[in-house]
C-alpha positions as CSV (number, residue, x, y, z in Angstrom):
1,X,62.4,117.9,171.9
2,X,65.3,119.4,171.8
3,X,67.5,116.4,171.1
4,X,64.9,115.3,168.5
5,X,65.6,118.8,166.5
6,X,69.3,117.9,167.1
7,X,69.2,114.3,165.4
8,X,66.6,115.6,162.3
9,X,69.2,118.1,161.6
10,X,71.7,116.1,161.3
11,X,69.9,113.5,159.5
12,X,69.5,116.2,157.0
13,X,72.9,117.1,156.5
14,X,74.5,113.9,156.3
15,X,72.1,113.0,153.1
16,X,72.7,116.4,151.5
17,X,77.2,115.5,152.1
18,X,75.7,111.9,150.4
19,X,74.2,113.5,147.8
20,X,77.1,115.7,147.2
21,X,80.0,113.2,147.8
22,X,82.6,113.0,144.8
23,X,81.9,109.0,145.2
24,X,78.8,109.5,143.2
25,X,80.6,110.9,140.5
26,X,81.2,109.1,137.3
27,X,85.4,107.9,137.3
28,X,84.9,106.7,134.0
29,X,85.8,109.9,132.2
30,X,86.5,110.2,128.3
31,X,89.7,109.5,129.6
32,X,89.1,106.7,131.0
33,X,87.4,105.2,128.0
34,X,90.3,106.4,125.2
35,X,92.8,104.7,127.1
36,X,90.2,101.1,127.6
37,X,89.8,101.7,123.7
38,X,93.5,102.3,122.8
39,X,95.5,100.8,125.3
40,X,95.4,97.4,123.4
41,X,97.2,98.9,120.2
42,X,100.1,99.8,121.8
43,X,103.4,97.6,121.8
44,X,106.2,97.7,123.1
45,X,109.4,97.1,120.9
46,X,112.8,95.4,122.2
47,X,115.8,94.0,120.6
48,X,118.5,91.6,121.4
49,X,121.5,93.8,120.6
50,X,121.8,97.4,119.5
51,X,123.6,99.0,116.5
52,X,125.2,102.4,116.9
53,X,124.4,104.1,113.8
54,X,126.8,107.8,112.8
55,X,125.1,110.2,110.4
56,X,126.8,111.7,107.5
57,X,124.1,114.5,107.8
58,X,124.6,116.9,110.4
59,X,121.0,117.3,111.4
60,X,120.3,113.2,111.9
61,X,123.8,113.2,113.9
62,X,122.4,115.5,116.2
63,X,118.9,113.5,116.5
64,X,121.0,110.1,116.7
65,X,122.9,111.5,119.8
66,X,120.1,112.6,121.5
67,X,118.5,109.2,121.3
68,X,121.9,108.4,122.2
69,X,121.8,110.2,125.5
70,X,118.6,109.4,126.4
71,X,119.4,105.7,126.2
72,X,123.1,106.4,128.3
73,X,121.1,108.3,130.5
74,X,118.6,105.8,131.6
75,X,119.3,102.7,130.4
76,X,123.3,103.2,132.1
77,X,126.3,103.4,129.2
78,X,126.9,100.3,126.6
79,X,129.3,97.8,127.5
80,X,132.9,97.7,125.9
81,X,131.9,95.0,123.2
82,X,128.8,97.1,122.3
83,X,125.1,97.4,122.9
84,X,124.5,94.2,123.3
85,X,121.9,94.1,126.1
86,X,118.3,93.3,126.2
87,X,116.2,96.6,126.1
88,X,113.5,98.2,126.0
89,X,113.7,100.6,122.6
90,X,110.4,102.1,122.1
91,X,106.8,101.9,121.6
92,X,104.8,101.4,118.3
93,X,100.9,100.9,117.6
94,X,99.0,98.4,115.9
95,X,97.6,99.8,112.7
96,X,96.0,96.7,111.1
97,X,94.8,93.7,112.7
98,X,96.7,91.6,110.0
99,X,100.0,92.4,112.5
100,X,101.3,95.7,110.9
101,X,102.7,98.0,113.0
102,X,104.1,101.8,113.1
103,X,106.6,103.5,114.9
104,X,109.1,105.7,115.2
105,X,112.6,105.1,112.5
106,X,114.8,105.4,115.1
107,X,113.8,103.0,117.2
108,X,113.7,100.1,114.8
109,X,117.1,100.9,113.3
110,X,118.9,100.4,116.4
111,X,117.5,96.6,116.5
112,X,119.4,94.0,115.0
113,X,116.6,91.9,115.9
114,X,112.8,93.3,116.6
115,X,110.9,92.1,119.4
116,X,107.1,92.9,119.9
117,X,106.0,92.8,123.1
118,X,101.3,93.0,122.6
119,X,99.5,93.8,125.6
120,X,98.6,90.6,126.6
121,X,102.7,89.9,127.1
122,X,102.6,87.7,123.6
123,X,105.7,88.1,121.8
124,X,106.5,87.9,118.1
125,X,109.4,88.8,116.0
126,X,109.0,91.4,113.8
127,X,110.0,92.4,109.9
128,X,111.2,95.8,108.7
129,X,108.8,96.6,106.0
130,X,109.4,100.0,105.2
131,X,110.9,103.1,106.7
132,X,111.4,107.0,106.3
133,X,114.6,108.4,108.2
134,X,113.3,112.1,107.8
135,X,109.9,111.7,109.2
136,X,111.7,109.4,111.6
137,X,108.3,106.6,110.7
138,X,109.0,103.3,109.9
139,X,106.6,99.8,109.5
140,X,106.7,97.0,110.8
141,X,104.8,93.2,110.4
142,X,104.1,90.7,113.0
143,X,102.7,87.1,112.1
144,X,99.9,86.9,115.1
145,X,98.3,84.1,115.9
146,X,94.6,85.8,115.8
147,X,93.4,89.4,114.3
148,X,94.7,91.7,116.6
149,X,93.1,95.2,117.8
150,X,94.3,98.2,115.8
151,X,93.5,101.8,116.2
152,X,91.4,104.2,114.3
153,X,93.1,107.2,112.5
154,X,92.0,110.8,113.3
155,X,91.3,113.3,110.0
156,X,94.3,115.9,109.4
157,X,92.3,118.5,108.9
158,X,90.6,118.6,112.3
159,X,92.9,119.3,115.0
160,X,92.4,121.7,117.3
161,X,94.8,123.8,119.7
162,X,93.5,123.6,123.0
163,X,92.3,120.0,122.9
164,X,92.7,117.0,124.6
165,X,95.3,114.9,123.6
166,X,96.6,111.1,125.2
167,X,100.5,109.7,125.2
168,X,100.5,106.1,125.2
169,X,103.7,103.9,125.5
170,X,106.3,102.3,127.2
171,X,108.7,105.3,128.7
172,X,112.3,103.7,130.2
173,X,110.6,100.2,130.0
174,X,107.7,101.1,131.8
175,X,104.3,99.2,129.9
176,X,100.8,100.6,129.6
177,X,101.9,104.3,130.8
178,X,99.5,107.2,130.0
179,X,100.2,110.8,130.2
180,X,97.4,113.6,129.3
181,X,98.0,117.0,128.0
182,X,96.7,119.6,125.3
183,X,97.7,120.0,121.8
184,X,99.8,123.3,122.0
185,X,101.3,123.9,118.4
186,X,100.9,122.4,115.0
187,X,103.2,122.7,112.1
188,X,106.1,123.3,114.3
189,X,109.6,122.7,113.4
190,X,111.9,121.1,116.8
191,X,115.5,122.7,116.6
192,X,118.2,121.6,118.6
193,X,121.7,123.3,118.4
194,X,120.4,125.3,115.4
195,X,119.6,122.4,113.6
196,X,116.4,121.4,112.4
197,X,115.2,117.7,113.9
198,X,111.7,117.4,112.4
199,X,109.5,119.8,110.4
200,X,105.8,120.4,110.5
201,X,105.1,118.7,113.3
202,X,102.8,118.6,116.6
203,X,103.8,119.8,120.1
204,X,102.0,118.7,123.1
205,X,102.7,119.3,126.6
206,X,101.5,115.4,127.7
207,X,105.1,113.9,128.7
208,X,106.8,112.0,125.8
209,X,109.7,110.0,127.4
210,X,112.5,107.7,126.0
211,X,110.5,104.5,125.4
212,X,107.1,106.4,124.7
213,X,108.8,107.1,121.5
214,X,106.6,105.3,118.4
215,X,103.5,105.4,120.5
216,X,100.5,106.7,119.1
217,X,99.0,110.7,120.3
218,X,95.4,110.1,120.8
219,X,92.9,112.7,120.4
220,X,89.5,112.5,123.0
221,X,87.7,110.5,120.4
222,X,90.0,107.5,120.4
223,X,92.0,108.7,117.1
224,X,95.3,108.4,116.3
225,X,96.4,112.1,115.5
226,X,100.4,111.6,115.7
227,X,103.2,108.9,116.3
228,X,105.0,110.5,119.1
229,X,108.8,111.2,119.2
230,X,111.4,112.1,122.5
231,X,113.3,114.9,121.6
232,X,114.7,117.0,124.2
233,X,116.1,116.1,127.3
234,X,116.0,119.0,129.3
235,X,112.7,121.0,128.0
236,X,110.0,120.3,130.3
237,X,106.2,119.9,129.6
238,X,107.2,119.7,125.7
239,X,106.6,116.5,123.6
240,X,106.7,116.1,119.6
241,X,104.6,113.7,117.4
242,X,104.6,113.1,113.7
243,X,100.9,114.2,112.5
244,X,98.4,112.1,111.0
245,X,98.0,113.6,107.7
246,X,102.1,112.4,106.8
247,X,101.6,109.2,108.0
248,X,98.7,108.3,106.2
249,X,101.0,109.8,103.5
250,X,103.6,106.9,103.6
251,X,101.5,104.5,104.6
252,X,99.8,105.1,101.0
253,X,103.2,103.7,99.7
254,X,104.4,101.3,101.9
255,X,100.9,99.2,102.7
256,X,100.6,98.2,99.0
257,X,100.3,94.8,97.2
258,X,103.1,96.1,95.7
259,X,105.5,96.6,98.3
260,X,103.7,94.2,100.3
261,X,103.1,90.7,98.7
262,X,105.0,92.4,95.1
263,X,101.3,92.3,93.7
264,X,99.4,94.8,91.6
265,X,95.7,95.1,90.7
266,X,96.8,95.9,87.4
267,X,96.5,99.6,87.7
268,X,98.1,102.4,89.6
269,X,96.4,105.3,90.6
270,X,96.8,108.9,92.1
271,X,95.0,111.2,94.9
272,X,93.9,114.7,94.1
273,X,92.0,116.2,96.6
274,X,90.4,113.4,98.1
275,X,89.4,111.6,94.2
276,X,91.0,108.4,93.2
277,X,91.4,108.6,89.8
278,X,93.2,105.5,88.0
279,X,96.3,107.1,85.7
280,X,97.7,103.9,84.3
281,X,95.8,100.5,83.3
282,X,97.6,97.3,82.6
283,X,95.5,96.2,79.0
284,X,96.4,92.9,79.3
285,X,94.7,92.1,82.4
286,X,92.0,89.2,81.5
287,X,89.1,90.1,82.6
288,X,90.0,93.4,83.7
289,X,87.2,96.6,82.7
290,X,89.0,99.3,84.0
291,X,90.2,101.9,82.3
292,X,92.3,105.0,82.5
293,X,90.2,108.1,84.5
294,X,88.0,106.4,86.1
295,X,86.9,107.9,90.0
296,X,87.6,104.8,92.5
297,X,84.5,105.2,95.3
298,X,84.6,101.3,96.5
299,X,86.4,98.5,96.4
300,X,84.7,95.4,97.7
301,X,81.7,97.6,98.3
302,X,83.3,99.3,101.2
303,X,84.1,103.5,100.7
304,X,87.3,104.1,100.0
305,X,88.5,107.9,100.5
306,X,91.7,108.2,100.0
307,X,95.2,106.2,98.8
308,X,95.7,104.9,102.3
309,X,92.1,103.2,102.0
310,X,92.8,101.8,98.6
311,X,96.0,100.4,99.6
312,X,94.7,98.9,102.8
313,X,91.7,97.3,100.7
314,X,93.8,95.8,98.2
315,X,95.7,93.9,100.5
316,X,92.4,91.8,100.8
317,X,93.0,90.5,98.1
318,X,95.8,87.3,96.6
319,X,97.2,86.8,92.9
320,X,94.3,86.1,90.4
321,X,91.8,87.5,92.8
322,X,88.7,89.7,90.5
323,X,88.2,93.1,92.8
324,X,85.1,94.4,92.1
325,X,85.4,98.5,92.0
326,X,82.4,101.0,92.2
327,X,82.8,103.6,90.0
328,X,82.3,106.9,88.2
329,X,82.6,106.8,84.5
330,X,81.9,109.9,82.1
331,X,79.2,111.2,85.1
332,X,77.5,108.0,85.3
333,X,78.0,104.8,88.5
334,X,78.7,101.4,87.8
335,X,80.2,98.4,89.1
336,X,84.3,97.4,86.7
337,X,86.8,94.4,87.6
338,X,90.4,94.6,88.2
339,X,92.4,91.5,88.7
340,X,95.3,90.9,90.9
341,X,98.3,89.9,89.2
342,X,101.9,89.0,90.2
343,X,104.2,91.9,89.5
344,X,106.3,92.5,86.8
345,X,109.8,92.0,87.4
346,X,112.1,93.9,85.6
347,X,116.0,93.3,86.2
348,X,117.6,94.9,88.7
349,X,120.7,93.7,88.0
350,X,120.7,95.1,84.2
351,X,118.4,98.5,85.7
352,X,121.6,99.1,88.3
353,X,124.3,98.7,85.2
354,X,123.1,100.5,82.3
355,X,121.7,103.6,84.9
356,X,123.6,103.7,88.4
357,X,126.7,102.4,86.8
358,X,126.6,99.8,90.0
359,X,126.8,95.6,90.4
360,X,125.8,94.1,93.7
361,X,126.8,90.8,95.7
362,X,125.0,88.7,97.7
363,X,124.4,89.8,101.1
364,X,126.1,86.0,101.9
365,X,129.0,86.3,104.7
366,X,128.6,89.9,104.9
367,X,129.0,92.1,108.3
368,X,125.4,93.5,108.0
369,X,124.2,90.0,107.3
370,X,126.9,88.6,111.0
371,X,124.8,91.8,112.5
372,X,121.4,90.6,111.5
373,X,120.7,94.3,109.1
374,X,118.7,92.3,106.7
375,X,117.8,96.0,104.5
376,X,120.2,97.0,102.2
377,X,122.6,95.8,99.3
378,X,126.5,95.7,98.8
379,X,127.8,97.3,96.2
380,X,130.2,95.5,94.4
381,X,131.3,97.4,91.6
382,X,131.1,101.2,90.3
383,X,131.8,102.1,86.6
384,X,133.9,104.5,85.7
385,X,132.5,107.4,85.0
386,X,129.1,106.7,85.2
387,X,126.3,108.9,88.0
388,X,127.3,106.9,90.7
389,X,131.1,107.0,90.7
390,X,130.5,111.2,90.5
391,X,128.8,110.9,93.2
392,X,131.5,109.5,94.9
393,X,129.6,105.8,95.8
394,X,132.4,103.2,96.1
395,X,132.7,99.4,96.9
396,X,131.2,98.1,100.0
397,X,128.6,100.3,100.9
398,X,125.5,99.5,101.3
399,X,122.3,100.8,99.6
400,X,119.2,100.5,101.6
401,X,116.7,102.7,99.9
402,X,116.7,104.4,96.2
403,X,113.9,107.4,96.1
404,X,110.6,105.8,98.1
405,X,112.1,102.3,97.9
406,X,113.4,100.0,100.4
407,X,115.6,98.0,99.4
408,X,116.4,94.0,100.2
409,X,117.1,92.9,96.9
410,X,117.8,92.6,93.4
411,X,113.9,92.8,92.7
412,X,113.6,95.8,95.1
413,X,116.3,97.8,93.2
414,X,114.2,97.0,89.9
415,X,111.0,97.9,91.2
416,X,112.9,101.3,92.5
417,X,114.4,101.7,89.0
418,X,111.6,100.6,86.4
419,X,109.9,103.8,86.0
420,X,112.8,106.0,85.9
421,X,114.8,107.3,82.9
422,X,118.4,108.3,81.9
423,X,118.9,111.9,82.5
424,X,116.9,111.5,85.8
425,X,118.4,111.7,89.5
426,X,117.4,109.4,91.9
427,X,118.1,109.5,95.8
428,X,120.1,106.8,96.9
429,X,120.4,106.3,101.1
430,X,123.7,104.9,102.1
431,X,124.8,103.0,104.6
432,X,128.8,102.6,105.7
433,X,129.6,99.4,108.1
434,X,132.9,99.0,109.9
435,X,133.5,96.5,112.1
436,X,135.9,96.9,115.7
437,X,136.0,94.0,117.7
438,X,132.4,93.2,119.0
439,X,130.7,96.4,117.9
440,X,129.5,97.4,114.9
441,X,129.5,101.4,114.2
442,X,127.4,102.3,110.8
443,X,127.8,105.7,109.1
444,X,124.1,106.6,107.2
445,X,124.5,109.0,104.3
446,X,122.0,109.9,101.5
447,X,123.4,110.9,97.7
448,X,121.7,112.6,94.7
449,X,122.9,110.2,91.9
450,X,122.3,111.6,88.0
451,X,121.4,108.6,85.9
452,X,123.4,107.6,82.7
């Protein structure tokens, strides 16, 4: 009997331990399932050879040589002749499943030649499309062979301290790496040596590393909330990212027929408060109903709520394409056309003269064109006396952006130029080559240029 007691007892407590054992509880956290969801998005971004890039602006010097040291520091220092090694740069994050990509300025502007790495190890080369140096984002496009998996974007106006946030990226070459944290700040400016690196941004104490850099900051939902940035060195459970609501800012601008495929639907329209109201309405349009204050809800018959979704939308559709447009009109709903047209082109060459003061050669036989820099323009002439000799441009330099304009080409500095007038002043970012043996060192500068 009493051996029986003995066994019953322990029967007993070994199914209460089963009942209780950790192995019966669920692993597959939210976690878990944001990084399954996300994990896919994320690229990693290489290049061929790296350009050292100087700024003329004290603040971006001191960003460039932290990226500088992060890169000496675990990557080992450049060889004599330059960076000319295979490495890993940074991170980025599929945005569209057409091939566009995001990520971080910095990274891209090192790469004379961009590599995309997907998750399934597929490479692609990779096209600048359009960058911002001061909220360090820039975008990129991939050809893919299929639709690929992009990510879902979080609102701006819900983020909470407190809450759980993902890193996802590629830290010193390292693919598919996760860190978790909290969301500790928002609108927080990063400093380093007194200088301002980034304003209004999001600090997070999940680790963002050298590599991690372009990656996306997740919240527990699976939405993008940030594009993550490396920063400081030394600071330890700190990380940066660029919020939501100033990339979906740029990406209103840069993911445009416009900029894109140098299409328009034969309107242009503006934001206010979450209502797309059309400003400006190309009359000529056949077929076109349109007209000038009309409330954009659809296009295609899917919601659109802000510029970002209008832009994305349009891209849907190719030259002489009808879009059909739900409505409001003078209180009432209905269905209007707009048709997709090919875009003006005014002259950039006669724009630059009679308002810069400028002429430009072709990029032909050129040192950014030996290096692969395929953005900018040389400047072959400055008048005298005009805006641009004042501001002290000169010969040889390249422009790469005017205002929120990238620029490649004659057509690009038209586009930048058509709506602006005399009296006006434009920014114009600069870029300053000089060649030393096998290394290439560029000097960035940006200039407030009064137009003639």
């Amino acid at each position: 009997m009493k051996t029986v007691v003995k066994l019953g007892t322990a029967l007993l407590l070994s199914s209460l331990f089963v009942q209780a054992s950790p192995a019966h509880v669920s692993r597959r956290t939210p976690v878990v399932e944001v990084v399954e969801e996300v994990l896919p998005s994320v690229v990693n971004i290489g290049t061929e050879k790296i350009v050292k890039v100087r700024y003329a602006d004290r603040s971006r010097r001191v960003r460039a040589d932290l990226v500088d040291q992060f890169f000496s520091d675990f990557f080992g220092p450049p060889r004599q002749e330059g960076y000319r090694l295979s490495h890993s740069l940074g991170s980025g994050v599929i945005i569209d499943p057409r091939g566009y990509i995001l990520t971080n300025y910095h990274v891209i502007e090192r790469a004379s030649k961009i590599r995309v790495t997907l998750s399934d190890e597929s490479q692609y080369d990779a096209v600048f499309l359009a960058g911002d140096e001061i909220s360090d984002l820039a975008l990129i496009k991939i050809e893919p062979l299929k639709p690929l998996k992009a990510v879902r974007f979080g609102n701006d106006d819900d983020l909470m301290l407190g809450e759980t946030v993902i890193v996802l990226g590629n830290p010193f070459g390292l693919a598919k790496t996760v860190t978790v944290g909290v969301l500790s700040a928002k609108n927080r400016e990063a400093r380093y040596e007194g200088e301002v690196l980034y304003r209004d941004i999001l600090q997070t104490d999940a680790a963002v590393n050298p590599g991690s850099s372009g990656g996306p900051l997740v919240n527990i939902d699976g939405q993008v909330i940030g594009i993550s940035v490396a920063i400081y060195r030394e600071a330890q459970n700190i990380g940066f990212a660029v919020p939501i609501k100033r990339v979906k800012a740029l990406l209103a601008h840069w993911m445009t027929p416009r900029i894109i495929s140098k299409l328009w639907p034969g309107f242009d329209a503006e934001d206010t408060n979450g209502v797309l109201t059309i400003i400006r309405v190309d009359t000529n349009a056949p077929g076109a109903s349109v007209q000038v204050r009309d409330v954009i809800r659809t296009v295609g018959g899917r919601p659109v709520g802000d510029l970002y979704d209008l832009s994305r939308s349009l891209l849907d559709y190719k030259e002489g394409n009808r879009i059909p447009l739900g409505i409001e009109r003078n209180g009432a709903t209905t269905t209007v056309t707009a048709v997709m047209e090919a875009l003006p082109k005014p002259s950039g060459e006669a724009l630059a003269k009679t308002l810069l003061g400028l002429e430009f050669s072709s990029r032909e036989d050129t040192v950014s064109s030996r290096y692969g820099i395929s953005k900018g323009m040389p400047i072959s002439a400055v008048a005298d006396g005009s805006g641009a000799a004042k501001a002290g441009l000169r010969t040889g330099l390249l422009v790469t952006r005017i205002n929120d304009y990238e620029i490649t080409s004659l057509d690009d500095i038209g586009l930048a130029l058509e709506h602006v007038r005399p009296g006006e002043t434009v920014a114009l970012s600069l870029l300053a080559l000089e060649e030393t043996g096998g290394f290439l060192m560029a000097q960035s500068s940006m200039v407030q240029v009064k137009l003639d």
